[in-house]
C-alpha positions in Angstrom: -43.0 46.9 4.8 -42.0 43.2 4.3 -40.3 42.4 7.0 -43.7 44.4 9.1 -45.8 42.1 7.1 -43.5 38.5 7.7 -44.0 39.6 11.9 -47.8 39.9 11.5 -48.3 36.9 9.3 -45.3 34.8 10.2 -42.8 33.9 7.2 -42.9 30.8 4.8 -43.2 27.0 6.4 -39.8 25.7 6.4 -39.5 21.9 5.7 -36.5 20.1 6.8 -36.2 16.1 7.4 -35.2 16.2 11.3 -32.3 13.1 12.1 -33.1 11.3 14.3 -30.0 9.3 16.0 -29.9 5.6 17.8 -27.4 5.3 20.4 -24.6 2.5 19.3 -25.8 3.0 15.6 -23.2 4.8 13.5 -20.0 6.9 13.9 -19.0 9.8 11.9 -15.3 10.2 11.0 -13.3 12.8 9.1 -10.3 14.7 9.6 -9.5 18.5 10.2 -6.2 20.6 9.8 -4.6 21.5 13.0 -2.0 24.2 12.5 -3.4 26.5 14.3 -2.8 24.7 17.0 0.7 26.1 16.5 2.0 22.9 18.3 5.8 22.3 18.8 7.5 18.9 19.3 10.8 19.3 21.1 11.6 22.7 20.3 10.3 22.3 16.0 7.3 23.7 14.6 4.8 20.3 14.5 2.5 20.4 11.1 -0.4 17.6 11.5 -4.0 17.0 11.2 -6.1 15.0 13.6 -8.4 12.1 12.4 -11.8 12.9 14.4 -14.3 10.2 15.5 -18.1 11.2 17.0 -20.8 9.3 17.8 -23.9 11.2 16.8 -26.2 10.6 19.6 -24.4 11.2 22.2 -21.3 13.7 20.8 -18.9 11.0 22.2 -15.4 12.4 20.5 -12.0 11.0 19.9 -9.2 12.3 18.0 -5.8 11.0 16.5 -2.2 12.9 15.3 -1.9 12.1 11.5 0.2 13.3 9.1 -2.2 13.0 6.1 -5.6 12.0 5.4 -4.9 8.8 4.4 -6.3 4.8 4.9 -3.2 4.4 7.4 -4.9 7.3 9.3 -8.3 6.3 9.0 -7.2 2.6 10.4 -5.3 4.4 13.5 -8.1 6.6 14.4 -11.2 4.2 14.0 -9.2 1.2 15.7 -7.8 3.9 18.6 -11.8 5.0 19.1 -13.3 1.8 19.3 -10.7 0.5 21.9 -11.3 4.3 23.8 -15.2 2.9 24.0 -14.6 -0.5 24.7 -17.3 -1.7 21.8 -18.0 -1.5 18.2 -20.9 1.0 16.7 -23.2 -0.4 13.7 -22.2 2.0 11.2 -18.5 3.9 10.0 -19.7 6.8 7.8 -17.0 8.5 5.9 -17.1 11.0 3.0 -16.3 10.3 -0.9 -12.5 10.7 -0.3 -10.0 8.0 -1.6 -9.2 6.8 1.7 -12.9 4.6 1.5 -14.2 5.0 -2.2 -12.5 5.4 -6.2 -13.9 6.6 -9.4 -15.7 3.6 -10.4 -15.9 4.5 -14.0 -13.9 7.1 -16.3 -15.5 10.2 -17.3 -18.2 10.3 -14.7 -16.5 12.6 -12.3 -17.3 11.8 -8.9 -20.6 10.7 -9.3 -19.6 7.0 -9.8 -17.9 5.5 -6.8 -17.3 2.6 -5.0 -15.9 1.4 -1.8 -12.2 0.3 -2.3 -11.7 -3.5 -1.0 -9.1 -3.1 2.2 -12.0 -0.6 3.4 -14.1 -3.1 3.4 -12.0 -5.4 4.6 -11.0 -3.5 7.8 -14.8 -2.7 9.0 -15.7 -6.6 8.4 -13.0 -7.4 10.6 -14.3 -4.6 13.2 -17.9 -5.9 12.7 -19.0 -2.9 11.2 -20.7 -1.8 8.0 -20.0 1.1 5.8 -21.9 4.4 5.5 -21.7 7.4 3.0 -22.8 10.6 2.5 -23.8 12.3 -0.5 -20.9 14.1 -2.9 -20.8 17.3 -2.0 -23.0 17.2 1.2 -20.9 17.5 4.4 -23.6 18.8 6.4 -24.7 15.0 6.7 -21.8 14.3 8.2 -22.4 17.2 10.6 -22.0 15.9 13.9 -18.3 15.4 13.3 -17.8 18.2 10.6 -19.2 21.0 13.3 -17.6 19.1 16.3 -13.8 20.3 14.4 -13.8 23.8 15.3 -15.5 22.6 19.2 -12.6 20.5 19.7 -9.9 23.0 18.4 -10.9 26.1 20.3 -11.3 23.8 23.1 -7.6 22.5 22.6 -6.3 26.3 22.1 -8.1 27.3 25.4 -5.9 24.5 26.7 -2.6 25.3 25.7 -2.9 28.7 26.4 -3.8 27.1 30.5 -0.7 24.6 30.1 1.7 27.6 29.5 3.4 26.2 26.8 2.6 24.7 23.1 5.9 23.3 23.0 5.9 19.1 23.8 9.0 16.7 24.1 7.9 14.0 22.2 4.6 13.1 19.8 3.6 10.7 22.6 3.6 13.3 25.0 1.9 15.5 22.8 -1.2 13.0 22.2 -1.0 11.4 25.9 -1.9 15.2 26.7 -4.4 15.1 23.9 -6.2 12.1 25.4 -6.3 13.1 28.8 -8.6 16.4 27.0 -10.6 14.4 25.2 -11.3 12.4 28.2 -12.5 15.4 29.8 -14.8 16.5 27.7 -16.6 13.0 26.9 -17.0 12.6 30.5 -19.6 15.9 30.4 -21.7 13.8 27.9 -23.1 11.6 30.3 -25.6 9.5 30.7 -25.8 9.4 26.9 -22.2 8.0 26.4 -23.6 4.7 28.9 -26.9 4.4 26.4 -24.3 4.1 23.6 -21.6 2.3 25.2 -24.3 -0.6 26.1 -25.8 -0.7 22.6 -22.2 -1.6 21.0 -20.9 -4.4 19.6 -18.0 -6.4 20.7 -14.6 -5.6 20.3 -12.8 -7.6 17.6 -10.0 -10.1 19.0 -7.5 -8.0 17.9 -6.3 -4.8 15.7 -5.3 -4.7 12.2 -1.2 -3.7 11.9 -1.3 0.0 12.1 1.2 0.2 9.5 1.3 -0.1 5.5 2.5 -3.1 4.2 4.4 -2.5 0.6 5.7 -5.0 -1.9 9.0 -3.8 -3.6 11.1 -5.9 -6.4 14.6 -6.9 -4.9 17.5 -7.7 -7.5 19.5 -10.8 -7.1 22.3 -7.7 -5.4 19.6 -7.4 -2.4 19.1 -4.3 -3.7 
């Protein structure tokens, strides 16, 4: 009888805040698990994650091999997607994780955070600003977040094509990854152009893609 009732009167208003997306304004970027993937690398069973980047308006998409979600990781696969579009969005929006904010004060849970300082650092030298979503809302990352299992059963569908999971080196493996990617952007046009001419300039060059750590060395060398 209710549900006879919701078709004759139609069922409560829903309210929801629509987004509305500029091209060239922000990307999203996170990172997703891809073991089941089931890649090999020369004939060994190849555990990683890919660092995803998406640009909102148009679902412009480009992905990195990582080992970790980590700030080397973030670093290769923001630089590697700006240099893929040839310009530089407004806007990097991350989650909370440690690879872009820390507990700002003890005892508050995550509910105090700030960005860490070599964050901050990398987007001023990319010309960009920083962006957050709420704790515990992912949805508002959700161009990216949904775009993970897109890209993966699109990468499965793939390999099962190729004939083979198996690869003979890492570059092979992400040169093949690329080539993908660059399939499946070039479906996205015109929107990609709209964003692509609403970008900043490249910086004049990349940050090291590698982490730099001080260590004590006795008077032995050691």
């Amino acid at each position: 009888r209710v549900s006879a009732w919701k078709r004759r009167q139609g069922g409560e208003p829903e309210v929801f805040f629509s987004q509305e997306h500029r091209p060239g304004e922000r990307l999203e970027l996170d990172w997703t698990d891809a073991k089941g993937l089931d890649v090999r690398i020369a004939g060994e069973e190849f555990k990683h994650y890919l660092v995803a980047v998406t640009l909102p308006y148009s679902n412009w998409r480009w992905a990195r091999v990582c080992q970790s979600e980590s700030f080397l990781s973030l670093k290769i696969g923001l630089q590697s997607a700006i240099w893929e579009l040839g310009g530089v969005p407004g806007i990097c929006q991350t989650d909370n994780s440690s690879t872009a904010t820390h507990h700002l004060k003890r005892g508050q849970g995550d509910k105090a955070r700030e960005y860490n300082a070599r964050y901050l650092g990398l987007l001023m030298a990319m010309g960009m600003k920083p962006g957050l979503i709420a704790i515990g809302k992912p949805h508002q990352n959700g161009d990216v977040e949904s775009g993970h299992g897109h890209l993966l059963r699109a990468l499965k569908d793939a390999l099962a094509l190729r004939g083979s999971r198996d690869f003979e080196s890492l570059a092979a493996y992400e040169e093949w990854l690329f080539q993908r990617l660059r399939e499946r952007n070039a479906s996205r046009e015109p929107r990609v152009s709209e964003e692509k001419r609403a970008l900043g300039p490249l910086p004049a060059e990349r940050w090291p893609e590698y982490e730099e750590v001080e260590a004590r060395v006795s008077r032995e060398s050691i």
